[in-house]
C-alpha positions, 0 to 999 in steps of 0.5 A: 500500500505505498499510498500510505506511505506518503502519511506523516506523522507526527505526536502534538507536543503539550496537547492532552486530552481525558476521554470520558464517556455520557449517556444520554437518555433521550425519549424516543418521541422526542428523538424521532421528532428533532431528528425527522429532517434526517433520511437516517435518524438513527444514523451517527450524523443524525445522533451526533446533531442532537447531542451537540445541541444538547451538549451546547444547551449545557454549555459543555466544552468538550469535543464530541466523538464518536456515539453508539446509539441503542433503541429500546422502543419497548421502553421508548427511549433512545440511549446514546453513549456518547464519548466525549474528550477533554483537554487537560494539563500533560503529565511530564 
């Protein structure tokens, strides 16, 4: 694969970050209804858009991830487990 040898790089010095994961239980209902723009509600576009919504309401600063997203329709909730980084001080 030489494509990938033309890749650099390089480890950021005095940029660190904490991962840290959130879960969000979000009525499925409501879920449904923010998202109902989206071809794919339950797609992780469509998840990361209501999150950081929610995420800007609580004014929290962290950089969003990755979701996993779990529909329980029989206790009508979508539950997002979101990860979530940080940036914190570098240990020397």
């Amino acid at each position: 694969m030489k494509h990938l040898e033309q890749i650099k790089e390089t480890d950021t010095e005095g940029l660190c970050f904490q991962v840290k994961h959130k879960t969000l239980q979000v009525p499925r209902k409501l879920y449904l209804d923010n998202l109902a723009n989206y071809d794919e509600p339950f797609s992780e576009e469509a998840a990361q858009h209501l999150t950081q919504e929610y995420l800007d309401w609580k004014d929290d600063q962290g950089l969003l991830g990755m979701i996993r997203i779990e529909d329980n329709p029989e206790e009508n909730l979508v539950k997002l487990d979101v990860a979530m980084r940080y940036v914190v001080e570098c240990e020397e």
